[in-house]
C-alpha positions in Angstrom: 0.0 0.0 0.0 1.6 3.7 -1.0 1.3 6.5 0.7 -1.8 7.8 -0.8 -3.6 4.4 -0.3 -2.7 5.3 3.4 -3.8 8.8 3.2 -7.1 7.7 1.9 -7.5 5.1 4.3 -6.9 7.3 7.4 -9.6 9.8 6.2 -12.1 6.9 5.6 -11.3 5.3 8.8 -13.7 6.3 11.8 -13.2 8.7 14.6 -12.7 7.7 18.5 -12.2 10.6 21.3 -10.2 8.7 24.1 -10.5 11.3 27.4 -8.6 10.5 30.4 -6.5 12.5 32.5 -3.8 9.9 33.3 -1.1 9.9 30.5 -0.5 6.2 30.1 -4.2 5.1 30.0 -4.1 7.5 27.2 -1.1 6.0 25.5 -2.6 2.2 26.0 -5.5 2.8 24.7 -4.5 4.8 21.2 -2.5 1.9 20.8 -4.6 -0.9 21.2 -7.1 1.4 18.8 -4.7 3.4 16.6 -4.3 0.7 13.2 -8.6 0.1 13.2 -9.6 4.1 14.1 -8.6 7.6 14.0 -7.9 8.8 17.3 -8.3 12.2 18.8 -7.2 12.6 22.2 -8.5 14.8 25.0 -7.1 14.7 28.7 -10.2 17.2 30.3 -13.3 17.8 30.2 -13.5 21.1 28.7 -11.1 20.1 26.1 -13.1 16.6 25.0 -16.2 19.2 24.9 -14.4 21.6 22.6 -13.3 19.0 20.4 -16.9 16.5 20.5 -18.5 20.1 19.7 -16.3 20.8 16.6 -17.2 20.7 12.8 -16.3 17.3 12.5 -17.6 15.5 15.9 -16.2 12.0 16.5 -18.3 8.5 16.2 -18.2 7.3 19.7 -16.0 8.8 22.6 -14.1 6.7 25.1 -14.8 8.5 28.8 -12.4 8.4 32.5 -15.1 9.3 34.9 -12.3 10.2 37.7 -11.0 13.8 36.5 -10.4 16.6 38.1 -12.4 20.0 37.5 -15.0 18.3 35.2 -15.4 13.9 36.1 -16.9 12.1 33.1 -20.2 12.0 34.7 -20.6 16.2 34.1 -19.3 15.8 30.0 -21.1 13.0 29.3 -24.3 15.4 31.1 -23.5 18.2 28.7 -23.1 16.2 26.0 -26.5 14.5 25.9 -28.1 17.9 26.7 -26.4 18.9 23.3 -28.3 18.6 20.0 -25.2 18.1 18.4 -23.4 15.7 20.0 -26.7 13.9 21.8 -26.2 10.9 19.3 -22.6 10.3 19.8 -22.2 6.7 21.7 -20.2 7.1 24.9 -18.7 4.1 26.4 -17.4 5.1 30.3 -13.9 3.4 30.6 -13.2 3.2 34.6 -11.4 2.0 37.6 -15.0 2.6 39.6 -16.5 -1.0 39.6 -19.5 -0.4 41.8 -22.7 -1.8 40.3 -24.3 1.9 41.4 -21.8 4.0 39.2 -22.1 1.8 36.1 -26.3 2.2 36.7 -25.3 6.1 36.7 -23.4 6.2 33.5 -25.8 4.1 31.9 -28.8 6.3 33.1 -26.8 9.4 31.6 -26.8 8.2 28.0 -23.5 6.2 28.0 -24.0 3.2 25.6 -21.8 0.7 27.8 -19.8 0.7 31.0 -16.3 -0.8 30.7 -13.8 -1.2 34.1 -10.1 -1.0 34.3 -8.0 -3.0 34.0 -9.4 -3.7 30.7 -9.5 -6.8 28.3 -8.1 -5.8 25.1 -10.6 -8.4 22.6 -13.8 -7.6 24.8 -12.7 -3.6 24.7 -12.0 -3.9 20.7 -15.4 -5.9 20.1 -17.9 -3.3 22.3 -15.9 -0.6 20.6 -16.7 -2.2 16.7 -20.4 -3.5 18.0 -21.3 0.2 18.7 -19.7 2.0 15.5 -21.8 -0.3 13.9 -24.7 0.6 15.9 -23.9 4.5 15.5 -23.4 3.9 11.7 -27.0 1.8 11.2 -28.6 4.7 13.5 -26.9 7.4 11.8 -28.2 5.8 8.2 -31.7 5.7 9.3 -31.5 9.2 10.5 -30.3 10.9 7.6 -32.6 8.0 5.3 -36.0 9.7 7.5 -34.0 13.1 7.3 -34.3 12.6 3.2 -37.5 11.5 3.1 -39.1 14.0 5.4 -37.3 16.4 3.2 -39.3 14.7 0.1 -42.2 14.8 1.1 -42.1 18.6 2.0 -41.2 19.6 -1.0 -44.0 17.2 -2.8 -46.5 18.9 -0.3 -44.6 22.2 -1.5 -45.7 21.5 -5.2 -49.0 19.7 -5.2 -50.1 23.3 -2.6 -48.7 25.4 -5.4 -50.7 23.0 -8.4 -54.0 23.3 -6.3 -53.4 27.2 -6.1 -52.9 27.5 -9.6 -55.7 25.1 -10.5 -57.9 27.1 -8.0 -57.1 30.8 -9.5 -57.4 28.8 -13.2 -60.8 27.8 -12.9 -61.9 30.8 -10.7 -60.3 33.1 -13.3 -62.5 31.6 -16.2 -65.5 32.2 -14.1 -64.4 35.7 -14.0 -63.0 35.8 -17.6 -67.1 35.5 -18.5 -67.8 39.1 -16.8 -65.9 41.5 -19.1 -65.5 44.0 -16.2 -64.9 41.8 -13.0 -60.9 42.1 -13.6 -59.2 41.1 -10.7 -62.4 40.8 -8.2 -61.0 37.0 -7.5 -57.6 38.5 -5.7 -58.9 41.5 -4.2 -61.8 39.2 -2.1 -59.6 37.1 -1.7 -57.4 39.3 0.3 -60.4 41.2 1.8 -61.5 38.2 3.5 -58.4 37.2 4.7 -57.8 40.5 6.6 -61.3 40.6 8.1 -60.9 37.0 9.5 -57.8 37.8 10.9 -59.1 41.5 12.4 -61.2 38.8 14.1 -59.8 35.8 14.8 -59.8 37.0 18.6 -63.0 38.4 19.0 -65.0 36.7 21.6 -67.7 34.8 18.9 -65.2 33.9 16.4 -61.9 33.0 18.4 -62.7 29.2 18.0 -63.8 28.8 14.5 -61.4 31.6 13.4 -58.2 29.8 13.4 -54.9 30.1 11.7 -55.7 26.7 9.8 -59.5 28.0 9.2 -57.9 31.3 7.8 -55.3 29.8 5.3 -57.9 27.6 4.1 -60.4 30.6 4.0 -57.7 32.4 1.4 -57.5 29.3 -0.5 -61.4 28.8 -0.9 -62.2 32.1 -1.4 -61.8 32.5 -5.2 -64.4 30.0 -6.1 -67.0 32.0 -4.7 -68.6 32.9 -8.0 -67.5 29.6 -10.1 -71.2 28.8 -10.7 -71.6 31.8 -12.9 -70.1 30.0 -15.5 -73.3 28.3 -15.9 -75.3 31.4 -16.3 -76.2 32.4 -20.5 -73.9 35.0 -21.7 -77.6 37.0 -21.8 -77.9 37.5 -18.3 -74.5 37.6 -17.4 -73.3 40.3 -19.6 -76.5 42.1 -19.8 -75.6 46.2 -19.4 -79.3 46.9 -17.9 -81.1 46.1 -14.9 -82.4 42.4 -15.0 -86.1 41.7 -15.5 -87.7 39.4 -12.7 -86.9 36.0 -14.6 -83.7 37.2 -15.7 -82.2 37.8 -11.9 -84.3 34.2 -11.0 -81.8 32.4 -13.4 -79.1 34.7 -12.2 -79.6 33.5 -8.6 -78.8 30.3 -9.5 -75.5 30.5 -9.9 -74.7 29.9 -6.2 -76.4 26.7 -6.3 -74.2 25.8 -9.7 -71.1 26.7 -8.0 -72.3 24.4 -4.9 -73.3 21.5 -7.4 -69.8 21.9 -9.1 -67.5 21.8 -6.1 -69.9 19.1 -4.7 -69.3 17.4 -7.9 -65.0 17.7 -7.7 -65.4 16.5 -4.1 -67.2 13.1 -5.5 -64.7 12.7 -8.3 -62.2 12.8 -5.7 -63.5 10.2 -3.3 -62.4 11.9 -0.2 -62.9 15.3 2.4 -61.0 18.1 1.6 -61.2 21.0 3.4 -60.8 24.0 1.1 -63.2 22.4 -1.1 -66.1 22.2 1.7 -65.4 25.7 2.7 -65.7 26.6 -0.8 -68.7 24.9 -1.3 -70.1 27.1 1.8 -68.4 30.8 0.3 -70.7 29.8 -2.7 -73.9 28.4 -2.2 -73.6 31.3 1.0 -72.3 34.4 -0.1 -75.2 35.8 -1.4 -77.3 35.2 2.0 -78.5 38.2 4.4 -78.0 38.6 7.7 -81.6 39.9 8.2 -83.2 36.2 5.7 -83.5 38.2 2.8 -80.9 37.1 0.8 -81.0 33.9 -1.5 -81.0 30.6 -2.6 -82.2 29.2 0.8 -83.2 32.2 2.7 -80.9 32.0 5.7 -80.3 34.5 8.4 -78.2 35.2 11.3 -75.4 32.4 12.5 -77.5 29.7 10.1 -75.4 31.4 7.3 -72.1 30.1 8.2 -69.0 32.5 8.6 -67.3 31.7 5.7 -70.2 33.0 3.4 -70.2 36.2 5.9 -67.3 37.0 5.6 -67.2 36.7 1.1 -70.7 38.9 1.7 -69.0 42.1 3.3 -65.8 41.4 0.3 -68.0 40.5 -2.3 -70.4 43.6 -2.0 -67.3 46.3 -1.0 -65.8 45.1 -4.3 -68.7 45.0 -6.2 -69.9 48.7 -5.3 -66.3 50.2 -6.0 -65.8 49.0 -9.4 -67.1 49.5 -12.8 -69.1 46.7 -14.3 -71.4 46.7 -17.2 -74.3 48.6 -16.2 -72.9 51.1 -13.8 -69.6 53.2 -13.2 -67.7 52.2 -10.1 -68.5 53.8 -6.5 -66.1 56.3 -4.5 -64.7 54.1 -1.9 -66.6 56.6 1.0 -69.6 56.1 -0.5 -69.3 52.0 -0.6 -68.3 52.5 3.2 -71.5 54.0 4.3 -73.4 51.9 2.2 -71.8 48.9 4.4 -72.2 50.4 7.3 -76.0 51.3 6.1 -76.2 47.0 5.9 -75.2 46.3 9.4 -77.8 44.4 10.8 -79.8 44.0 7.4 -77.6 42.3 5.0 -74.4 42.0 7.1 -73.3 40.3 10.6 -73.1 43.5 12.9 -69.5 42.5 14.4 -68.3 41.7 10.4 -69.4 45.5 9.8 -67.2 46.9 13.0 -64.3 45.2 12.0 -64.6 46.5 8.2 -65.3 49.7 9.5 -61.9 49.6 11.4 -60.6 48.2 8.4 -61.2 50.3 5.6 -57.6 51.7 5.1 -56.6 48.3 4.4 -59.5 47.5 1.7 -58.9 50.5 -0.1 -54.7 49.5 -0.3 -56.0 46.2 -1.2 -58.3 48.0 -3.7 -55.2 49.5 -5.2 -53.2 46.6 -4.9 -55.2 44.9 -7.0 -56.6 47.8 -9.3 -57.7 46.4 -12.6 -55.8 48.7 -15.4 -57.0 48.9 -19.1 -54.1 46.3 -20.1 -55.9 43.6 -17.7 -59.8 44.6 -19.0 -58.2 44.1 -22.6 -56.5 41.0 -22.2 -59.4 39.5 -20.4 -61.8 40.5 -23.4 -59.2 39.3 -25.7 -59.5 36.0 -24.0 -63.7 35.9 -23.4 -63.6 36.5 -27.2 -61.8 33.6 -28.1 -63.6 31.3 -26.0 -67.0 32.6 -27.2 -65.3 32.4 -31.0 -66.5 36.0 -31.8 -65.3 39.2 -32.8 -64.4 42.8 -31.7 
């Protein structure tokens, strides 16, 4: 073997701290250990610390319990309070002999007990039988490490695919009503604030969440999905409806119901954004007083998702342009909020939107819909519908 051979060998070869404070315990052991391991050598505490807590920590870490400043006992204490060297094996090597020290070192951590004078096959065998230990342990660790590590990032990008899939299909609600622009984002955001204005007000602490909230943003775009069912007619009409034009209109929260209901079959199994969808839908267009449709709810029967989307939904819709009407100055959509409390909105949802306005209107600007936006989303209706300019 040349020298390189050796050179390689040494680096491949694994690491054993030998601490003792007695010089020739020291020398024994590095040679009875030197040809199989690389040896560091330590004889103190502090020092075997320093050295266990460096960038390249040994595998296992021979340990004199009788030393002066710092006994084995106190490093081996610190060590397994460290999570950095927690998982090194330490095998006590001692004169002490009494049953109730080896319980001790055992009951630290240590991985074996071994007394003085000691025999050189059994000392070279416990030594090898826990490498190998360290080395299984330390496989399976990093293995779990990796696969923990996998499955985080696949959680990572089937989040981001649902997101995209979410705002996809929401968008081509949207990309129906000429003049909605980007209504999806900006309730989207609105509702998310006004949840979390509230999340610690006395009726909504324990149904408001952190997971309720995140899955409340994610939902939140699918509010108007059943519009895609309603005829081009009534949808894009730039006059009031007649009676049995806004009928057919009102169905489209029991479409976007039927839909997500439909998705949730397909897929066999719960998921949560999808019922809370399925709520902001069928919901939204409820009224706190019973006046509102499809099913005439009122009060705490309309559930808080669809509350919430009812303050967004009609702040938004009163502040923008749309086909029949020019959009409202932001004051004027606060009072006519404020005129709802009680009627068509939850009282406490009205406070906190009151306190909150600042933050709708920079969300309002945030998200403002510029000429670009209305032209590529025309652009896009007129290519579905195969007509022209």
């Amino acid at each position: 073997m040349n020298a390189k051979d050796d050179e390689l060998n040494f680096v491949t070869k694994q690491t054993i701290l030998l601490v003792d404070d007695t010089a020739d315990n020291l020398t024994l052991m590095n040679d009875l250990l030197k040809d199989r391991y690389k040896i560091k050598i330590a004889n103190n505490g502090a020092k075997a610390l320093r050295i266990a807590q460096a960038e390249a920590p040994p595998d296992l870490i021979l340990l004199d319990i009788m030393m002066p400043e710092m006994d084995g006992y106190e490093v081996c204490r610190i060590l397994k309070a460290d999570v950095k060297t927690r998982d090194i094996p330490v095998i006590f090597l001692t004169a002490k002999s009494d049953p109730a020290d080896e319980k001790m070192g055992l009951e630290l951590g240590a991985v074996d007990y071994l007394t003085k004078p000691i025999s050189p096959p059994i000392a070279l065998a416990r030594v090898k039988n826990h490498l190998l230990l360290k080395a299984s342990a330390d496989f399976l660790r990093d293995k779990s490490k990796f696969l923990e590590q996998e499955v985080e990032s696949r959680t990572r990008e089937v989040l981001a695919i649902q997101d995209v899939t979410i705002l996809a299909m929401a968008s081509l609600a949207e990309t129906r009503d000429q003049e909605t622009g980007n209504h999806i984002r900006r309730t989207q955001f609105y509702v998310k604030t006004l949840a979390e204005k509230l999340k610690d007000h006395p009726r909504f602490r324990a149904v408001l969440t952190e997971s309720y909230i995140n899955i409340l943003f994610k939902s939140a775009p699918l509010h108007d999905i059943g519009k895609v069912g309603i005829p081009d007619r009534i949808l894009l009409k730039p006059g009031r409806f007649e009676p049995h034009e806004f009928e057919i209109m009102k169905t489209h929260t029991t479409l976007g119901r039927d839909a997500i209901e439909h998705a949730e079959r397909a897929l066999g199994t719960p998921v949560p954004f999808l019922s809370m969808a399925k709520e902001i839908a069928y919901g939204h267009q409820e009224k706190w007083d019973g006046s509102g449709y499809p099913q005439g709810l009122s009060g705490e029967d309309i559930p808080l998702s669809a509350r919430l989307m009812a303050v967004a939904d009609v702040y938004d819709a009163l502040i923008s342009r749309r086909v029949y009407k020019e959009g409202m100055p932001h004051d004027k959509a606060i009072q006519i909020i404020i005129d709802g409390k009680g009627k068509h909105f939850d009282p406490d949802l009205v406070d906190a939107f009151i306190e909150l306005q600042d933050e709708f209107r920079a969300i309002a600007v945030r998200f403002h819909d510029t000429d670009h936006d209305m032209a590529q989303k025309q652009h896009l209706m007129e290519r579905l519908l195969d007509t022209k300019p």
